[in-house]
Each structure stands twice: as C-alpha cells, then as structure tokens.
C-alpha positions in Angstrom: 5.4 7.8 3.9 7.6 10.1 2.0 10.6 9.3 0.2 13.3 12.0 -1.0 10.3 14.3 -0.2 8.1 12.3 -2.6 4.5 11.2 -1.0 5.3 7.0 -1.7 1.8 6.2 -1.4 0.4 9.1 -3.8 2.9 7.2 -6.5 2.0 3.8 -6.1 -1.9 5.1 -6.3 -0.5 7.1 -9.5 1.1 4.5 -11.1 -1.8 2.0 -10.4 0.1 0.0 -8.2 -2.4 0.3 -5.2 -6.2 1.6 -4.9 -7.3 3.7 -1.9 -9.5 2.4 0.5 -11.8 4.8 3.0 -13.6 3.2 5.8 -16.8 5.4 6.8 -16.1 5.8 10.5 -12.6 6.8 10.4 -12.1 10.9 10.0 -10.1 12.0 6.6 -7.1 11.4 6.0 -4.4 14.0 5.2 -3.7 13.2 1.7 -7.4 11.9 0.6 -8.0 14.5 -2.4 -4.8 13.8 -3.6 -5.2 10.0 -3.5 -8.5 10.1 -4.9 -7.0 12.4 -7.9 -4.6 9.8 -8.3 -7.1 7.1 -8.3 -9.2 8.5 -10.9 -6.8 9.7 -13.4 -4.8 6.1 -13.1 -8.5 4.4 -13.8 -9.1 6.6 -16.4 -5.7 5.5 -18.0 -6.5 2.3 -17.7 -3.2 2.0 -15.8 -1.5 -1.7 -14.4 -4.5 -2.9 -11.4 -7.3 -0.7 -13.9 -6.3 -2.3 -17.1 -9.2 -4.9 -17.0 
C-alpha cells in the first residue's frame, strides 16, 4: 500500500512497528529485499517491537 508515493508497509517495518513474515510455499513478494533491509537495520537498532 503506498501512501503519497511512500511504500506504508516498508515504514512500519522501518520504524519497528511490524515484522515481515514469509511463508515457504508462497512465490516472492515484490518488495521482499526491501522489507528484509528494513527488518534488519530496525533489529539492529534495537527499534520499538526489537527493543527486548
């Protein structure tokens, strides 16, 4: 979903807000590498749902 041209479900990844979830049998998704980027650089931050 995009929002003033902004990916919203890249930012809430980014901001720690939500984690991204693959299921095996499903093909990839379009925005997987940039998700998974996300991910890890928000978990390395120790960011919001990472800060435990």
């Amino acid at each position: 979903m995009f929002i003033d041209e902004v990916n919203f479900n890249i930012e809430l990844v980014r901001n720690g807000l939500a984690k991204v979830v693959l299921y095996e049998k499903r093909a990839k998704i379009k925005y997987q590498n940039e998700l998974l980027s996300a991910e890890k650089e928000v978990r390395e931050k120790r960011l919001d749902i990472w800060s435990q």
